[in-house]
C-alpha positions in Angstrom: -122.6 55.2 13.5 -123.0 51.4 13.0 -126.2 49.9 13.5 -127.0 46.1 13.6 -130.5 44.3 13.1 -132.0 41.6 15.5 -130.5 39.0 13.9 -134.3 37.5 14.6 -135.5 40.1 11.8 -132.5 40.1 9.2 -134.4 37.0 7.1 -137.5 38.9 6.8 -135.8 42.4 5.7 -133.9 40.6 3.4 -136.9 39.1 1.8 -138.7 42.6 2.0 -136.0 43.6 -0.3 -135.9 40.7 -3.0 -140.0 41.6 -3.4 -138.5 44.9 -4.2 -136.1 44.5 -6.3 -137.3 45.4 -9.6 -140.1 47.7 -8.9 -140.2 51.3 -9.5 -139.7 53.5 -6.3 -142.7 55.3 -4.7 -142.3 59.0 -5.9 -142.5 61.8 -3.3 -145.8 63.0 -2.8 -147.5 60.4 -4.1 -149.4 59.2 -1.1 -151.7 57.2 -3.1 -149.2 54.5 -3.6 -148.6 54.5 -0.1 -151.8 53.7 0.8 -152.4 51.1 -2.0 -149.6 48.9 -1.2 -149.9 50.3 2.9 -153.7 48.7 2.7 -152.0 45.4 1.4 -149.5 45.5 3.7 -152.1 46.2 6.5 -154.1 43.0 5.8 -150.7 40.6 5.6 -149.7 41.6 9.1 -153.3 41.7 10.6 -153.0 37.5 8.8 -150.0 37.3 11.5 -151.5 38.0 14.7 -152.2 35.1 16.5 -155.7 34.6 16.8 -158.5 34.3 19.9 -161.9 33.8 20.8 -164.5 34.9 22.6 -164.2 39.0 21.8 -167.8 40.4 20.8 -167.9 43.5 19.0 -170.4 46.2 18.6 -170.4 49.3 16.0 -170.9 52.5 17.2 -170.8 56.4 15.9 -169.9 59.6 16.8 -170.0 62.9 15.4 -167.4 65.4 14.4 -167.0 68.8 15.1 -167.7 69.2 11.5 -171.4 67.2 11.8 -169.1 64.0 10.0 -170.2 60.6 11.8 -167.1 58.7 12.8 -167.4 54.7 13.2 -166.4 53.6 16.0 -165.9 49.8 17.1 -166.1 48.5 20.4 -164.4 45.1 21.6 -164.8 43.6 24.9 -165.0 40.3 26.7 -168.0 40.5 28.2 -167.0 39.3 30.9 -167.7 42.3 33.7 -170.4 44.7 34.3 -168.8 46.5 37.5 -167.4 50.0 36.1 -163.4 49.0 34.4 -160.7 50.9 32.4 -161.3 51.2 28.4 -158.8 52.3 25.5 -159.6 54.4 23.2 -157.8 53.5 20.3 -156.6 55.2 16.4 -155.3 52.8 14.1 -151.9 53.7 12.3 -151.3 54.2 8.8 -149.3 57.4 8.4 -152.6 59.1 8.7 -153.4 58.0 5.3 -153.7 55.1 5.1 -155.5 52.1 7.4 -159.5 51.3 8.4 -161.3 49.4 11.7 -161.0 46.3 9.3 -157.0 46.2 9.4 -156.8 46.5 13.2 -159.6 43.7 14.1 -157.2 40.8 14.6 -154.9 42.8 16.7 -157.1 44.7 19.0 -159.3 41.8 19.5 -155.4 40.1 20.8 -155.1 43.1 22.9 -158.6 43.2 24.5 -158.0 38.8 25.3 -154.7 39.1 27.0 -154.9 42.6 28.9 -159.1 41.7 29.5 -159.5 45.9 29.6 -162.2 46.6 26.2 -161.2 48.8 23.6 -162.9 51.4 21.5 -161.3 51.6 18.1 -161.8 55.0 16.1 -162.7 55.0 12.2 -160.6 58.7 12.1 -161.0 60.6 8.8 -157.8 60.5 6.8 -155.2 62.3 4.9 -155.4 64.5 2.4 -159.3 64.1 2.1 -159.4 65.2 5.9 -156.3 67.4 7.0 -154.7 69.4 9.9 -156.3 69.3 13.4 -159.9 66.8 11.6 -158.1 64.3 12.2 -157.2 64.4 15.9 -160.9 65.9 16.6 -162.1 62.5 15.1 -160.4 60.8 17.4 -161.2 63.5 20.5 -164.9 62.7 19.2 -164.6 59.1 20.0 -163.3 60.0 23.7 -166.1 61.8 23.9 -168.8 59.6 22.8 -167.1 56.8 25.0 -167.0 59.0 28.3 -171.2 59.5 27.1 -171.8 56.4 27.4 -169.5 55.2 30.1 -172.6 53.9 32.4 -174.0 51.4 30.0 -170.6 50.3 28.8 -169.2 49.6 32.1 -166.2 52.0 31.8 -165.3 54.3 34.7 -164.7 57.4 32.8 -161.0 57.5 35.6 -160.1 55.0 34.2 -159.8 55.7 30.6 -156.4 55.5 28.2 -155.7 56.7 24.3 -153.5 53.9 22.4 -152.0 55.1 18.9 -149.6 53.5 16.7 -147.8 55.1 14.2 -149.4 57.5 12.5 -152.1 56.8 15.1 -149.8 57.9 17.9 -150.2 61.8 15.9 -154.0 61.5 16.5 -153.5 59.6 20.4 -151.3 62.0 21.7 -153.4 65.3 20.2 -156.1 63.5 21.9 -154.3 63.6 25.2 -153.6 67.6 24.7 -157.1 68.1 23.8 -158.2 66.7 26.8 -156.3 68.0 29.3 -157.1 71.6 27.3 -161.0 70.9 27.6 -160.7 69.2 31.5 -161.9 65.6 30.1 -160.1 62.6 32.6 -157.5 60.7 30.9 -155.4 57.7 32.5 -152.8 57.0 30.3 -151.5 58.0 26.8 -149.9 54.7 25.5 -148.2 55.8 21.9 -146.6 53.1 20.3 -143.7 54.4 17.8 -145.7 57.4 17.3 -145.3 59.6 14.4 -145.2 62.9 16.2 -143.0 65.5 14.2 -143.6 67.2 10.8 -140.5 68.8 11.0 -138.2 65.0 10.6 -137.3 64.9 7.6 -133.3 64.9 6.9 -132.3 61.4 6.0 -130.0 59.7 8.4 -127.6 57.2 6.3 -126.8 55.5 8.5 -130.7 53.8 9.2 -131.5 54.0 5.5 -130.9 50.5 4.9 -133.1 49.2 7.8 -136.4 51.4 7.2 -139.6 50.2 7.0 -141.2 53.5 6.5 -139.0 55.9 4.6 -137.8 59.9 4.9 -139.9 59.7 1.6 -142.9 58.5 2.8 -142.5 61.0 5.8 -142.4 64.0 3.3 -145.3 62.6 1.4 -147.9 61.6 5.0 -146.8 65.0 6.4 -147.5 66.8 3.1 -151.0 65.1 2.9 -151.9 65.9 6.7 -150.6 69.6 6.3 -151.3 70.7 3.0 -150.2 74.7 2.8 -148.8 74.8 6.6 -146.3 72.4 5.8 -142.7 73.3 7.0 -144.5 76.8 8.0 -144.5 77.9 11.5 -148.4 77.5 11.5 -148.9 73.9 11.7 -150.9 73.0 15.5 -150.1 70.9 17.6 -153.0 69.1 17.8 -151.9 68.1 14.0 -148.1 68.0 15.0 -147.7 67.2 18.7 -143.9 67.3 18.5 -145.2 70.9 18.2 -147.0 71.6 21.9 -144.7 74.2 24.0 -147.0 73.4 27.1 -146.9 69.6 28.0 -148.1 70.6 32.1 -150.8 68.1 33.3 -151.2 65.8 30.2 -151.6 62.3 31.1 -148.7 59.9 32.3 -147.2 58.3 29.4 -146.3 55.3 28.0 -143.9 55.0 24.8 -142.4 52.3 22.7 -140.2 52.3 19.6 -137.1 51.2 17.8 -133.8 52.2 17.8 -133.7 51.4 13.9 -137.0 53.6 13.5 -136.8 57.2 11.6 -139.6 58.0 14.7 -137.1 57.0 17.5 -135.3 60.8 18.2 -138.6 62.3 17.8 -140.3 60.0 19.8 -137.9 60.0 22.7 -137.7 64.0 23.0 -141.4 64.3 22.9 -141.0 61.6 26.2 -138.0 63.9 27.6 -140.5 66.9 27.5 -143.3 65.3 29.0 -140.6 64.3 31.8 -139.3 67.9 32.2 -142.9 69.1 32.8 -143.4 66.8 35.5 -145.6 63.7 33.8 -144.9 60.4 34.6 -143.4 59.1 31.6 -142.4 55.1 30.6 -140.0 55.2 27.8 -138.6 51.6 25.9 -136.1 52.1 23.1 -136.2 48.5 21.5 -132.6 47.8 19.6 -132.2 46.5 16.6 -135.6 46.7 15.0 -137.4 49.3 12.6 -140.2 50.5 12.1 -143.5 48.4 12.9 -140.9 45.2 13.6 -143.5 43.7 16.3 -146.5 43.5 13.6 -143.7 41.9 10.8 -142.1 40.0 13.0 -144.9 38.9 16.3 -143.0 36.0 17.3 -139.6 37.3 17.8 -137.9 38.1 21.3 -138.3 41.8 20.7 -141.9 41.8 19.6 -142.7 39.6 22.6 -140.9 42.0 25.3 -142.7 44.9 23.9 -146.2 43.1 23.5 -145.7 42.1 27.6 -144.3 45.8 28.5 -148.1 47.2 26.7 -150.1 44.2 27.8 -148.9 44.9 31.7 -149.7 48.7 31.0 -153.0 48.1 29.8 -153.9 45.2 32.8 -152.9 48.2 34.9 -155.4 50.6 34.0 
């Protein structure tokens, strides 16, 4: 199969690969690599998001199932104190990679154009935490926001979990964990999620438009499920490509690229959630990789899939 690139996004690919040229590849399993030059590339596109005013912010923390206390970071406009919708929020990264710091700009973006706060989770990470610790970080946060819903103004209805990436892993496990311990949850809105342990054969074809390689797969996934790797033990609630049981999770948004290795995971995990009855919103963008909005923010297809969240969120 032939696949073509937004033509939009073809300069800035092709200058991704001239700044490679030369250097040595990242070798499997070496996922501190990944999150050194992952951190740096964190910071350039958080320098690209277009930038606003008047968000406060306030740290929180909660705490773990394993006693751990999680930072949390809440953004709001400060603009309400009748009882509104919230977004809980985990950061992506690959789940090894990524901090509060790194998301700042663009959750402080989100927060001014969709005027719902958010409530940004510092989750452990890969390999120093692994398996289900990470999603229970996130699950903590939910928590500690539906605790303190009354003097933060958020009706606990009216609450949604937001992932990216390797933050959609963490978002959606959140959404299963909820439903499994009866705690309300509005929306799960999983931007091209990394959902399945088990992708890992290379397709060809998309090899020359990746972003975030078959390699670097192997190497998050390895990380995140040390032992249980490519065993029949790994949870869903570390793998949610794994759940059987997707009755009564929370209507679903979903968003990613047709030139993303995610994309085929990512649109059978919404095909399941359809099949079991949950109201499910599903955008395949073409001809973009991997994390194309945050490289490329001006572009059309960045621009359509900022609207399509921002008029999720406002709906809350």
């Amino acid at each position: 199969m032939n696949y073509t690139l937004d033509p939009e996004l073809v300069p800035l690919l092709a200058a991704r690969a001239g700044q490679a040229a030369g250097v040595p590849a990242r070798e499997r399993g070496d996922w501190r690599s990944i999150r050194e030059v992952g951190s740096l590339g964190q910071a350039a596109m958080a320098a690209l998001v277009p930038p606003v005013t008047g968000i406060r912010t306030a740290t929180y923390f909660a705490t773990a199932p394993d006693g751990a206390r999680i930072e949390l970071r809440w953004y709001t406009t400060g603009e309400t104190t009748a009882p509104g919708p919230a977004v809980l929020y985990a950061h992506g990264g690959g789940m090894i990679l990524g901090d509060l710091d790194a998301y700042d700009t663009l959750l402080a973006w989100y927060v001014a154009h969709s005027r719902v706060p958010f409530l940004s989770v510092g989750y452990r990470l890969a390999p120093e935490a692994t398996g289900t610790m990470l999603a229970e970080d996130v699950f903590a946060g939910l928590t500690w926001l539906t605790d303190h819903a009354h003097e933060l103004a958020v009706d606990t209805a009216r609450i949604a979990v937001m992932g990216d990436s390797g933050g959609g892993a963490p978002a959606a496990a959140t959404a299963v964990l909820a439903r499994d311990r009866h705690i309300p949850l509005a929306r799960q809105i999983l931007v091209y999620p990394m959902l399945d342990d088990r992708n890992q054969t290379p397709d060809p074809a998309r090899e020359p438009f990746l972003t975030w390689t078959y390699d670097d797969n192997y190497t998050a996934w390895k990380a995140v499920l040390g032992d249980t790797f490519d065993t029949a033990d790994v949870s869903p609630i570390a793998a949610p490509a794994r759940l059987t049981d997707f009755t009564g999770l929370a209507p679903a948004y979903i968003d990613t690229g047709d030139l993303d290795i995610f994309r085929d995971e990512d649109i059978g995990y919404a095909v399941r959630l359809a099949a079991a009855g949950v109201p499910v919103e599903l955008h395949v963008h073409p001809g973009v990789p991997h994390g194309w909005d945050r490289l490329a923010p001006r572009s059309g297809a960045a621009r359509r899939a900022y609207a399509d969240r921002i008029r999720t969120l406002a709906a809350l």
